[in-house]
N, CA and C atoms as a LAMMPS dump frame, in Angstrom:
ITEM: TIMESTEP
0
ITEM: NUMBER OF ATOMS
297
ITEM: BOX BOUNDS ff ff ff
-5.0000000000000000e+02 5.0000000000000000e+02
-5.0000000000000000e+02 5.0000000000000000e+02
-5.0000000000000000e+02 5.0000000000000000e+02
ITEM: ATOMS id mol type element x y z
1 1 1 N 0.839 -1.175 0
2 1 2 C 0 0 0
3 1 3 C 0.881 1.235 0
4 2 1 N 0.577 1.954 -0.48
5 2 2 C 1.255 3.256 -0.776
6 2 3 C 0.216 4.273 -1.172
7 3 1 N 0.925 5.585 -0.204
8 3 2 C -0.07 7.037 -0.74
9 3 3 C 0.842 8.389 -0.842
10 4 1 N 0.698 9.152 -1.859
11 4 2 C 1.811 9.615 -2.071
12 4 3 C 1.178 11.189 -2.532
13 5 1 N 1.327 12.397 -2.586
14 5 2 C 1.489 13.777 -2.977
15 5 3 C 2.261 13.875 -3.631
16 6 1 N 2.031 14.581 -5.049
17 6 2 C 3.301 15.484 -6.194
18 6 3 C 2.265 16.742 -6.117
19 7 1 N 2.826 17.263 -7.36
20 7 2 C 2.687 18.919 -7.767
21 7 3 C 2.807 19.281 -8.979
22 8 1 N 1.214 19.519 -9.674
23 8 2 C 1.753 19.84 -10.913
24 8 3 C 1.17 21.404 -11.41
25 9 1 N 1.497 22.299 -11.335
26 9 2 C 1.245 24.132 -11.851
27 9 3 C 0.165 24.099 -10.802
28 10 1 N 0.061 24.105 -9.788
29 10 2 C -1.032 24.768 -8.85
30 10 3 C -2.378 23.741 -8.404
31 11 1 N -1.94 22.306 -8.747
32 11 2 C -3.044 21.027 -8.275
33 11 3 C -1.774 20.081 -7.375
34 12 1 N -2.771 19.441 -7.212
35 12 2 C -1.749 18.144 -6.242
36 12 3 C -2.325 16.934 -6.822
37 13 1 N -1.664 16.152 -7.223
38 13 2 C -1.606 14.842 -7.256
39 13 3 C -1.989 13.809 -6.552
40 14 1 N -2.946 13.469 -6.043
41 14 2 C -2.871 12.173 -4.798
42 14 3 C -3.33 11.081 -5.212
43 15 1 N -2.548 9.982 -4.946
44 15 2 C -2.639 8.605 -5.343
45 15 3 C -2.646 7.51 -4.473
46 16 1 N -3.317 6.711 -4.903
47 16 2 C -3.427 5.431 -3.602
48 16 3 C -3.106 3.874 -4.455
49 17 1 N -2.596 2.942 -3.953
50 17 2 C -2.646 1.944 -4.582
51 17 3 C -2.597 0.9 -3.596
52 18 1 N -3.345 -0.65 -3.924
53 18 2 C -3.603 -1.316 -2.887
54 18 3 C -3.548 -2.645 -3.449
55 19 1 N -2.633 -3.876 -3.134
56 19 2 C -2.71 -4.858 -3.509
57 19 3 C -2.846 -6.21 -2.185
58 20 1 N -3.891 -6.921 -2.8
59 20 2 C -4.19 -7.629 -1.941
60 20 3 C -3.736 -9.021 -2.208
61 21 1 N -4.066 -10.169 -1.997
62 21 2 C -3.936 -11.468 -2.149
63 21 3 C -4.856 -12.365 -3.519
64 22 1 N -4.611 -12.329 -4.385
65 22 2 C -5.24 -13.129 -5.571
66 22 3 C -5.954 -14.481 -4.94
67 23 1 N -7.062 -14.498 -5.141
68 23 2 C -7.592 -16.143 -4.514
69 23 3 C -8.717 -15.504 -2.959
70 24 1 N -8.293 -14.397 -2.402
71 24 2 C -8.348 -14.487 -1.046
72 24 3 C -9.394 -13.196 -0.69
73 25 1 N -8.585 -12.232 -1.294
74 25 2 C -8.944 -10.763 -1.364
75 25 3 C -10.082 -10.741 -2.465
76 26 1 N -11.167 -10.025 -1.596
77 26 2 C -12.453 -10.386 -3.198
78 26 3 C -12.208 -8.6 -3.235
79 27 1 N -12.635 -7.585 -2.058
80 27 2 C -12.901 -6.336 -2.876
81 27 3 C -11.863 -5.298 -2.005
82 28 1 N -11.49 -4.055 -2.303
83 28 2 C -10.495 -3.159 -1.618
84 28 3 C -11.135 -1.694 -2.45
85 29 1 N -10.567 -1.459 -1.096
86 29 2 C -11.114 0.221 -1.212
87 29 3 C -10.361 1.782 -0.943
88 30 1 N -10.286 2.54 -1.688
89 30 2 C -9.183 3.472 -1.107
90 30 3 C -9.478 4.87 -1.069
91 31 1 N -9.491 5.057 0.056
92 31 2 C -9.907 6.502 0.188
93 31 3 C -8.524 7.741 0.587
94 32 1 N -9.007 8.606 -0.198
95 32 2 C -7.326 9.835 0.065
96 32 3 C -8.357 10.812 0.398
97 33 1 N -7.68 11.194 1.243
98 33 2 C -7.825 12.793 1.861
99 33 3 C -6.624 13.64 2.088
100 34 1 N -7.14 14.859 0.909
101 34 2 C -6.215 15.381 1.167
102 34 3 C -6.252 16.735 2.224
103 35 1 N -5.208 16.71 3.209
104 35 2 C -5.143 17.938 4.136
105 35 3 C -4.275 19.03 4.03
106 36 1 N -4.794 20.293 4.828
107 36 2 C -3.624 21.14 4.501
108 36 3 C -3.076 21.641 6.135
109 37 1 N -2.121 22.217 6.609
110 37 2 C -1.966 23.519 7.691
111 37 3 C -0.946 24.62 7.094
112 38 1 N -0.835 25.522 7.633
113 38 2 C -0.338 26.082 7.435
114 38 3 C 1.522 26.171 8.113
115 39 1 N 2.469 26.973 8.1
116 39 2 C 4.006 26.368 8.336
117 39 3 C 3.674 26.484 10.251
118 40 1 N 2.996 27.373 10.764
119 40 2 C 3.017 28.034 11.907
120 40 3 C 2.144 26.996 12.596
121 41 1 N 0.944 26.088 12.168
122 41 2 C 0.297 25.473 12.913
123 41 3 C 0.472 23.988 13.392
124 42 1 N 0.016 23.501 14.105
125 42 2 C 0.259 22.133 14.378
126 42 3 C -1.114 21.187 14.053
127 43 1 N -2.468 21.326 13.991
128 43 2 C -3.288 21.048 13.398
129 43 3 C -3.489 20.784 11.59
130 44 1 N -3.848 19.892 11.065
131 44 2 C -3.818 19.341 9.592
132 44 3 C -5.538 19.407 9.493
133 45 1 N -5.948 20.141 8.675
134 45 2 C -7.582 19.855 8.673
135 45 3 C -8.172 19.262 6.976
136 46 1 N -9.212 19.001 7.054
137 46 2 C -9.48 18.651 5.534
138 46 3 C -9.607 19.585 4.925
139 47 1 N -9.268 19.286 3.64
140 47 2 C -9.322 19.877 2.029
141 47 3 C -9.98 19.42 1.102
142 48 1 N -9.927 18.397 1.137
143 48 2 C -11.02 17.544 -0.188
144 48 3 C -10.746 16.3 -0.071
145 49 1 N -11.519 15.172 -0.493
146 49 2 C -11.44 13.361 -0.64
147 49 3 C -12.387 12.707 -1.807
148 50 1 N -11.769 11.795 -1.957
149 50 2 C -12.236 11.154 -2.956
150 50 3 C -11.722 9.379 -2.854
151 51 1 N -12.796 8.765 -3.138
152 51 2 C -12.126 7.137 -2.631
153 51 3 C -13.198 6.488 -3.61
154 52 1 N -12.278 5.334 -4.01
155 52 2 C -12.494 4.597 -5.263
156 52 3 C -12.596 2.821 -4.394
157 53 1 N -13.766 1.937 -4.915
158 53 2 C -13.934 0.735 -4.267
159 53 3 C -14.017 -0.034 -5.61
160 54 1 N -13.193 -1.551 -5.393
161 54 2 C -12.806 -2.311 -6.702
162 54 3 C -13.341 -3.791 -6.685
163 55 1 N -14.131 -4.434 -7.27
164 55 2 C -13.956 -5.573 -6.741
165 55 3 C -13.042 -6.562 -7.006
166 56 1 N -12.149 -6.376 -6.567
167 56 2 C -10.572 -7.162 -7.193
168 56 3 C -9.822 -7.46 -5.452
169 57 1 N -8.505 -7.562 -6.135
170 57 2 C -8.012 -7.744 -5.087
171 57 3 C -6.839 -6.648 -5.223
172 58 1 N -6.539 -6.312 -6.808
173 58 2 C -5.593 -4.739 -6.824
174 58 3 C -6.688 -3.684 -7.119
175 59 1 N -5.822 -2.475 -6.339
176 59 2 C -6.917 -1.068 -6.706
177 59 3 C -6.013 -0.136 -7.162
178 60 1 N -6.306 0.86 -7.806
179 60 2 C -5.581 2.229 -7.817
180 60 3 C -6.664 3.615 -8.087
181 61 1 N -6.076 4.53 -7.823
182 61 2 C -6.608 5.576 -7.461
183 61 3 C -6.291 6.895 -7.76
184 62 1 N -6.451 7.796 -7.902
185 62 2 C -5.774 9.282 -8.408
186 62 3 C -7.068 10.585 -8.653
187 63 1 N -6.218 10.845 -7.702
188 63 2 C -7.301 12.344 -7.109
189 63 3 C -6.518 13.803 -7.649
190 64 1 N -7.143 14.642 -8.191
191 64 2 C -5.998 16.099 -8.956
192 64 3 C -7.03 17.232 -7.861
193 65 1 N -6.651 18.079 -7.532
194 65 2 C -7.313 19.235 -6.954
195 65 3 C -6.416 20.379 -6.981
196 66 1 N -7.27 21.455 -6.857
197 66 2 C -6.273 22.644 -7.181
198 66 3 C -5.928 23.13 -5.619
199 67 1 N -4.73 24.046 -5.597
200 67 2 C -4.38 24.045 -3.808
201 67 3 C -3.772 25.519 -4.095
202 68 1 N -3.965 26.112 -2.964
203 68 2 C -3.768 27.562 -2.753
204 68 3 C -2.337 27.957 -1.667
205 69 1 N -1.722 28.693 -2.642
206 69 2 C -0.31 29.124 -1.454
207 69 3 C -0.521 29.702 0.432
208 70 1 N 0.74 29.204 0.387
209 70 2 C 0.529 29.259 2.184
210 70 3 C 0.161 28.279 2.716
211 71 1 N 0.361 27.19 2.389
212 71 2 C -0.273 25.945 2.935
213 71 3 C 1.352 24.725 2.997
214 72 1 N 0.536 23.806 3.67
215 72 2 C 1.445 22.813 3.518
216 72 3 C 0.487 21.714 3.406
217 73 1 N 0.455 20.905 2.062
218 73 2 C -0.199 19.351 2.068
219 73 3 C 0.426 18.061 2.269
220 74 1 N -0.472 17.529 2.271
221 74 2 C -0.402 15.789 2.57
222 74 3 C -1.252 15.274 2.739
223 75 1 N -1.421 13.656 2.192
224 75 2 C -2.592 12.783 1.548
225 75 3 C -2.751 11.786 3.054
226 76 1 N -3.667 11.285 3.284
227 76 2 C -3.897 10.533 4.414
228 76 3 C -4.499 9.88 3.844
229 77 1 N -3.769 8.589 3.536
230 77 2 C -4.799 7.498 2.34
231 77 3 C -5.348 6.183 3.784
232 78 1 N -6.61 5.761 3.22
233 78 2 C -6.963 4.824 4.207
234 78 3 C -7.37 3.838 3.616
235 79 1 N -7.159 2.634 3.129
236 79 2 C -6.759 1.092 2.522
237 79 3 C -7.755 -0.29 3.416
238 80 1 N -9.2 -0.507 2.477
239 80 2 C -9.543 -1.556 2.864
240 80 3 C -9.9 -2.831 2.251
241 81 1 N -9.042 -3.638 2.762
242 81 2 C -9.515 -4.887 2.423
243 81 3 C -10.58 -6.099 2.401
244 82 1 N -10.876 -6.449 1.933
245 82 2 C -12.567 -7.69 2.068
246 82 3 C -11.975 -8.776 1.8
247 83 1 N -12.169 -10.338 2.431
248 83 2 C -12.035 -11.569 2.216
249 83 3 C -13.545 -11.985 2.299
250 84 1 N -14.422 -11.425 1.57
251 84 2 C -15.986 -12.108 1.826
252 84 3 C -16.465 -11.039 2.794
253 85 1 N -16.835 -11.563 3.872
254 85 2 C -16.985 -10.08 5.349
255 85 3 C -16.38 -9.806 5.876
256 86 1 N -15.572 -10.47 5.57
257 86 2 C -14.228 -10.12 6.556
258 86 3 C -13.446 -8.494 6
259 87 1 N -13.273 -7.951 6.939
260 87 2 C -12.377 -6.513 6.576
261 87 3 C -11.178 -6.439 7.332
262 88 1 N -10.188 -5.602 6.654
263 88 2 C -9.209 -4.677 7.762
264 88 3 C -8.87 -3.495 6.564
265 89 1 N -8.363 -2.431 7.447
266 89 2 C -8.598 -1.025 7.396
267 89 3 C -7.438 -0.363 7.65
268 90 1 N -6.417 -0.136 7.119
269 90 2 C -4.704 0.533 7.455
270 90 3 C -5.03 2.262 6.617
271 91 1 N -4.325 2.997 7.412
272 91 2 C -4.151 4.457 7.267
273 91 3 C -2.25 4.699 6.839
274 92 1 N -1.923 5.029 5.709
275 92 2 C -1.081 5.819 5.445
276 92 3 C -0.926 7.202 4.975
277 93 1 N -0.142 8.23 5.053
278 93 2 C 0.429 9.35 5.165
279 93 3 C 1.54 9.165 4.326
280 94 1 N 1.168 10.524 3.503
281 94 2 C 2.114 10.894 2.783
282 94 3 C 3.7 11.847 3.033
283 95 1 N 4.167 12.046 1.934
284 95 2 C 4.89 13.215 2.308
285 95 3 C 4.399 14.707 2.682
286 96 1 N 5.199 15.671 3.004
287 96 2 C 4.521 17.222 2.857
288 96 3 C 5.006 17.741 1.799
289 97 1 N 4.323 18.804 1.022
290 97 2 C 4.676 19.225 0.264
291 97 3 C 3.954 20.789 0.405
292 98 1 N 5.017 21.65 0.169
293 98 2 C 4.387 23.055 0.815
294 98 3 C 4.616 24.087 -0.575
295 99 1 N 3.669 24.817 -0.601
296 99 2 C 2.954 25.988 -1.918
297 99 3 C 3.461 27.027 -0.807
């Protein structure tokens, strides 16, 4: 699993990708949120999300939004897996990347 932030002329990039077990893994799901604060704060609040559900056992994902200077971002991707009813649910974090 991997979630990651780039930068392209004034949007951000956020991507999620999720591979599960062939045979085992029936569906996965990936949700990115992307957050911002500013350099001075210690709080990260939302900005926008978007999450994509597959019935597979690989997913991928890619979110573009436009982002405003003075900020600092990063993607908080959250990754779920299905074996039938069965679930589990992992949170990764990206890099920062500051406008």
């Amino acid at each position: 699993m991997a979630g990651s932030v780039g930068s392209v002329s004034r949007r951000v990039i956020c991507e999620g990708v999720i591979t599960g077990y062939s045979g085992i893994t029936t569906k996965v799901k990936i949700e990115l949120y992307l957050e911002r604060k500013t350099a001075s704060s210690s709080t990260w609040s939302a900005y926008g999300s978007s999450s994509k559900t597959v019935n597979s056992y690989i997913g991928a994902h890619q979110y573009i939004k436009s982002v405003t200077s003075g900020y600092q971002y990063r993607v908080r991707a959250v990754y779920t897996a299905w074996s039938g009813s069965n679930s589990e649910s992992m949170t990764r974090y990206s890099g920062v990347v500051s406008y």
